[in-house]
C-alpha positions in Angstrom: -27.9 27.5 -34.6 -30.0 30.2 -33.1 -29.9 28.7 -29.3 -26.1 27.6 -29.4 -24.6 30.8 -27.9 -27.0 30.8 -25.4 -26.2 27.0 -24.4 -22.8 28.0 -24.6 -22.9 31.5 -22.0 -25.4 29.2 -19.7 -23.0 26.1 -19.6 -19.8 28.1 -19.2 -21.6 30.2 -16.8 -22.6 27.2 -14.7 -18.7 25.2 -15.1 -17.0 28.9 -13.4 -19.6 28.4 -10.8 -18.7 24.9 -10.8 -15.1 25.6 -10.4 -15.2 28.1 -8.1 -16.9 25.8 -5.7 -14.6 23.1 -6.3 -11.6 25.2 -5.2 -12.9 25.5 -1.8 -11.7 23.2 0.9 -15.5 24.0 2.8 -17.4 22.9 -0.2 -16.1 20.6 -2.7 -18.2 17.7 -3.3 -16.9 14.0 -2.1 -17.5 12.3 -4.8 -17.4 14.7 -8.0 -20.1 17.1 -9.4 -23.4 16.3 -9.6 -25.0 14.9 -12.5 -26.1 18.5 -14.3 -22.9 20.3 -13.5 -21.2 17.0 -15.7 -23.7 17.5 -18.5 -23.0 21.4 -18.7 -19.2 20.6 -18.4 -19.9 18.0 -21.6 -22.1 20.5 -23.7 -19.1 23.3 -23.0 -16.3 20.6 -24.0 -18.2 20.0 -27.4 -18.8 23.4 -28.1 -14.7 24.2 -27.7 -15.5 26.7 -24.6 -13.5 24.7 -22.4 -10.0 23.5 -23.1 -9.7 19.5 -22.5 -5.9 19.5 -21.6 -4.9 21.7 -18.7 -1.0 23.0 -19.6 1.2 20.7 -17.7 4.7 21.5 -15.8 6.9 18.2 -15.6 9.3 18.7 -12.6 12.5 17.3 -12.1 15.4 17.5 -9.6 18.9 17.0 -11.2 22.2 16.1 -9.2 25.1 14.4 -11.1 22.7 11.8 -13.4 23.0 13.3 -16.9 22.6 9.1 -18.3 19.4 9.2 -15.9 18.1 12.6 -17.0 18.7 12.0 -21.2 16.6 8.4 -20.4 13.9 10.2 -18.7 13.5 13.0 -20.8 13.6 10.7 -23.8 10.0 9.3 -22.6 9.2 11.9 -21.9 9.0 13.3 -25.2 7.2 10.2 -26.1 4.2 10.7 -24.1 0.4 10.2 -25.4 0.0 13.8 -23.8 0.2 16.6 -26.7 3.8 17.9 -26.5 2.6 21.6 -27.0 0.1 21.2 -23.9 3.4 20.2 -21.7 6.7 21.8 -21.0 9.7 20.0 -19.1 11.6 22.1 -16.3 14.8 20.5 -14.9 16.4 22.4 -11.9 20.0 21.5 -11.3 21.3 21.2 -7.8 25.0 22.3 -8.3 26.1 18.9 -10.3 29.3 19.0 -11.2 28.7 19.1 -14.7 27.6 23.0 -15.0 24.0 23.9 -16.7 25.4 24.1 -20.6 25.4 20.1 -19.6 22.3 19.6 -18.4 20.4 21.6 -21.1 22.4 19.4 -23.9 20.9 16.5 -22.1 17.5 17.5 -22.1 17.6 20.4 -25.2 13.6 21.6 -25.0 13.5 22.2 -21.4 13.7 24.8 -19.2 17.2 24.6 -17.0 17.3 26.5 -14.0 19.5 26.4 -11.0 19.2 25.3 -7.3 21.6 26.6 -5.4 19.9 25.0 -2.1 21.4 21.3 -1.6 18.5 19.5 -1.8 15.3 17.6 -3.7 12.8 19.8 -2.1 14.7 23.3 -2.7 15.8 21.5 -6.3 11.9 21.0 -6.7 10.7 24.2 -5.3 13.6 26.0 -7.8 11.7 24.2 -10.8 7.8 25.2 -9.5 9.2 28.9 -9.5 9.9 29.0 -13.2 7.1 26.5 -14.5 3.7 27.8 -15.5 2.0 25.3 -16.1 -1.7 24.5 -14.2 -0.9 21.0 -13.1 2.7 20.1 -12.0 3.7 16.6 -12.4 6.8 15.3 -10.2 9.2 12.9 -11.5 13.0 12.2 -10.7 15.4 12.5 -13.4 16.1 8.9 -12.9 12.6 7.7 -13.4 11.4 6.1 -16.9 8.0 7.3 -17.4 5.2 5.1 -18.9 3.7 6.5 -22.6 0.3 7.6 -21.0 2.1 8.8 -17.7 0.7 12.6 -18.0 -2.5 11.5 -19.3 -3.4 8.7 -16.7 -2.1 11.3 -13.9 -3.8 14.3 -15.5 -7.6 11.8 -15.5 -6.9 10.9 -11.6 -7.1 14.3 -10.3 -10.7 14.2 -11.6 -11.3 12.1 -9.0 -8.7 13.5 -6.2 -7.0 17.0 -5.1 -4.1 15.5 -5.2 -2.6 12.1 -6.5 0.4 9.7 -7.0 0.9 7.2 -9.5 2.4 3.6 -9.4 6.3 3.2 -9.4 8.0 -0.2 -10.7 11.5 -1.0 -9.8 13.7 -2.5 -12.6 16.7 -5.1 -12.5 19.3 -4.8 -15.4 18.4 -8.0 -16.1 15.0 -9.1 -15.1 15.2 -12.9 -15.1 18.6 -12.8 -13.1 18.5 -10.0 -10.5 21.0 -9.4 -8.1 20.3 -9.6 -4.4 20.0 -5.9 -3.8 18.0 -5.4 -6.9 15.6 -8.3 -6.0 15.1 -7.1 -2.4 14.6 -3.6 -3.6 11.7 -5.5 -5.6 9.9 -6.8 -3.3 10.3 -4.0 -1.1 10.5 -0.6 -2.4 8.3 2.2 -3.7 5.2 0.4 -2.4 3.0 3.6 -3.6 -0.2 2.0 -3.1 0.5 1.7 0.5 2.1 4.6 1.0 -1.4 6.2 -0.5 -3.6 4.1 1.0 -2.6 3.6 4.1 -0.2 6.2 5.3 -1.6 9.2 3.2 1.6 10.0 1.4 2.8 9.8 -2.0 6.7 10.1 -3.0 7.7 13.1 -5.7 9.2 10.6 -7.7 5.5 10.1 -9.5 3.3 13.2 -7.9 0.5 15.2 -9.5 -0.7 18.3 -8.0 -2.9 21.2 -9.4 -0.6 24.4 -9.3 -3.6 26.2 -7.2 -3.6 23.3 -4.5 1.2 23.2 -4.5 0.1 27.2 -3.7 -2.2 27.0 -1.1 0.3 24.5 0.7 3.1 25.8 -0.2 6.6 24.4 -1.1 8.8 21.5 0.2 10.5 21.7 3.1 14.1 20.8 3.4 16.0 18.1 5.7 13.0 16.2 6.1 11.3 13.7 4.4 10.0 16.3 1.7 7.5 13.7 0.2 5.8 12.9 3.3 5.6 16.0 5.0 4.5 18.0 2.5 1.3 15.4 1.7 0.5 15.5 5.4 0.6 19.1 5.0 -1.7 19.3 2.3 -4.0 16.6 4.0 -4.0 18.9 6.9 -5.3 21.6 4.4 -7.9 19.5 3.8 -6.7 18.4 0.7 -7.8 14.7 -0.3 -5.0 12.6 -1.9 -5.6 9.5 -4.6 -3.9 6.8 -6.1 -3.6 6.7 -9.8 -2.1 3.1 -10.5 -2.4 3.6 -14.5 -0.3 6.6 -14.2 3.0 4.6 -14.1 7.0 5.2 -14.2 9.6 2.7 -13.6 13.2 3.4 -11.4 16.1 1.3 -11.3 16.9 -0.6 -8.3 20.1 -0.1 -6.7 23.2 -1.9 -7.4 25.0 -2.3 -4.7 25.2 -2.4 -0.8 27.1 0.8 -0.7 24.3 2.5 -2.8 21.2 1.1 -1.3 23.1 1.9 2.2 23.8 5.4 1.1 20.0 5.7 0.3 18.8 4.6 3.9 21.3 7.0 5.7 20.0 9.7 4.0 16.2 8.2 4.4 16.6 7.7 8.3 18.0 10.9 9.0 15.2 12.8 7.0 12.6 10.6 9.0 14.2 11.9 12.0 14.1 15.1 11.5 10.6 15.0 11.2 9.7 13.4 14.1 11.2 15.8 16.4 8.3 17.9 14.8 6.9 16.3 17.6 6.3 15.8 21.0 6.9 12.3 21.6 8.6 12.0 18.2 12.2 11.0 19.5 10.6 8.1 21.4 8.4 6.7 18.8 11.6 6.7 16.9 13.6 4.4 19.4 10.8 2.2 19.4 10.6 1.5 15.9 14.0 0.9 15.6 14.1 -1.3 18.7 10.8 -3.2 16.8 13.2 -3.5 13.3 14.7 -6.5 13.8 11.1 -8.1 15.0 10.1 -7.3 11.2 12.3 -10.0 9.4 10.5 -12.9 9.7 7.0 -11.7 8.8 9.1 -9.8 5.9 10.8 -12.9 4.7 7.5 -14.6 4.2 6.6 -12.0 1.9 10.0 -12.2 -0.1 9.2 -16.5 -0.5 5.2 -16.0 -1.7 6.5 -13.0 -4.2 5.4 -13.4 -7.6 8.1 -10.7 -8.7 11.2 -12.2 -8.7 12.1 -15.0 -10.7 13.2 -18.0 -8.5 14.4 -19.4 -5.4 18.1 -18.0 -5.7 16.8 -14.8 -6.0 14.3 -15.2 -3.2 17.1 -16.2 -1.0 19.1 -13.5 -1.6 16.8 -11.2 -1.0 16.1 -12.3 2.8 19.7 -12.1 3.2 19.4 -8.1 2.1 16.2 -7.8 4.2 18.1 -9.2 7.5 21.4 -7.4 7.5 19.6 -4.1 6.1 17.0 -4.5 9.0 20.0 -4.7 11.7 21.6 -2.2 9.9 18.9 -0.1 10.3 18.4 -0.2 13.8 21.8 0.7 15.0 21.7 3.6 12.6 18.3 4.9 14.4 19.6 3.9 17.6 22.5 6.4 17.1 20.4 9.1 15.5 18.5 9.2 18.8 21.4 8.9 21.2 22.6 12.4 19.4 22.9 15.8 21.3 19.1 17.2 21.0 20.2 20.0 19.6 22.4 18.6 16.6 20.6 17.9 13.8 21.0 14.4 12.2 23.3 14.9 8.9 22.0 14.2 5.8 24.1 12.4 3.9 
């Protein structure tokens, strides 16, 4: 017993070292710490120097879904996570309801106002009264998974900054309608948008409170989610994808609804491509290219393994081909605005 407070000063000496160097964008290691640094980090976890579970802030955006928000919070309450190493802040964005009705729909969490229209601002409201070290993202109408926080919490081991898997769910899974089974096939493709593009959406984002400062906050009228990971890529900031860390949305109902979300989609994607130069024109090509993007599309609607049959398949492609035409008259008007009126934001 003679040697263990020495062990102890030397590996917690060594893991503040460690952590300082990992907090630098110059010198962080690719591919974690080296082999010693982990043993030192082990010996200080068994002798209780180091806590195991970082304090974590859950983040959520509220605007007129009190159903959606008493669901989510719900699960949340049932995560693997210890409850007393997370806290749940909901910031209102002026619903209708007033705030005495949002806290009675989720009754442990902090409530605080947005005044700003918005899910950025809304989000931005909630990291201003959170204080917790890692700030998890979530919509109030998202249904996280038991080990949500955990599996999101592990990935940022590996990452600066990560997003998790999102599942959209039909009312009734083995007879979707042909809305919900397009929105199947075809939204929240997180993988991708990880992967490929370098973006995660804030409907299932994990981000160490240190690295959300360094980048600061979202932006609004644009695509929040996007931007503000390109921003923090730009900050040299590496970004993961955690598929065990998993939540599940509804898919839209209707035409009206899922019509309602591209409006608002489109003119948030415009926005941020008169951030640049040549943005407007990129723009008009894509939407000119839309139409082009059906056929390859609707081969990927008939080989899916996630909806249930042919009649669903079928109505799918039928979604995918008027939304697609839809879709390129709305972007063809967007750019055919004055350049100096901002697209509206529905």
């Amino acid at each position: 017993m003679v040697g263990v407070p020495s062990v102890r000063r030397v590996a917690v000496r060594k893991l503040r070292k460690t952590r300082l160097r990992m907090q630098s964008l110059h010198t962080r290691p690719s591919d974690g710490p080296d082999p010693v640094t982990a043993e030192l980090v082990t010996q200080a976890l068994r002798l209780g120097t180091v806590n195991p579970r970082p304090f974590v802030s859950v983040i959520i955006p509220h605007y007129n879904d009190l159903d959606g928000l008493r669901l989510c919070y719900t699960r949340l309450l049932a995560q693997t996570w210890p409850r007393a190493a997370f806290e749940i802040v909901v910031a209102d964005n002026n619903s209708r309801c007033g705030l005495a009705a949002v806290q009675a729909a989720a009754p442990d969490a902090v409530v605080v106002p947005a005044s700003i229209q918005g899910a950025g601002p809304a989000r931005n409201a909630a990291v201003a009264a959170s204080r917790g070290a890692i700030l998890a993202f979530i919509d109030s109408d998202c249904l996280p998974e038991p080990d949500w926080i955990r599996e999101g919490v592990d990935a940022l081991s590996r990452h600066d900054f990560v997003g998790g898997t999102v599942l959209t769910l039909a009312r009734d899974p083995a007879r979707p309608n042909a809305v919900e089974a397009f929105e199947i096939v075809f939204n929240f493709n997180f993988k991708r948008y990880i992967e490929r593009v370098g973006f995660s959406g804030t409907g299932n984002l994990f981000v160490p409170r240190e690295v959300f400062d360094r980048v600061g906050g979202f932006r609004p009228t644009v695509a929040e989610d996007m931007e503000w990971c390109f921003r923090a890529r730009d900050c040299g900031f590496r970004i993961g994808y955690a598929a065990r860390a998993v939540v599940g949305h509804p898919a839209r109902q209707s035409w009206t609804e899922l019509k309602r979300r591209w409006a608002r989609m489109l003119a948030e994607d415009y926005s941020l491509a008169l951030t640049q130069p040549t943005g407007r024109l990129a723009f008009a090509t894509k939407a000119l290219a839309m139409p082009l993007s059906v056929v390859p599309h609707s081969v990927k609607v008939l080989t899916s393994d996630r909806l249930p049959d042919l009649r669903a398949r079928f109505a799918a492609i039928l979604v995918l081909l008027r939304l697609r035409l839809w879709r390129t008259g709305r972007m063809l008007r967007l750019v055919m605005q004055r350049a100096d009126r901002a697209p509206t934001v529905p």
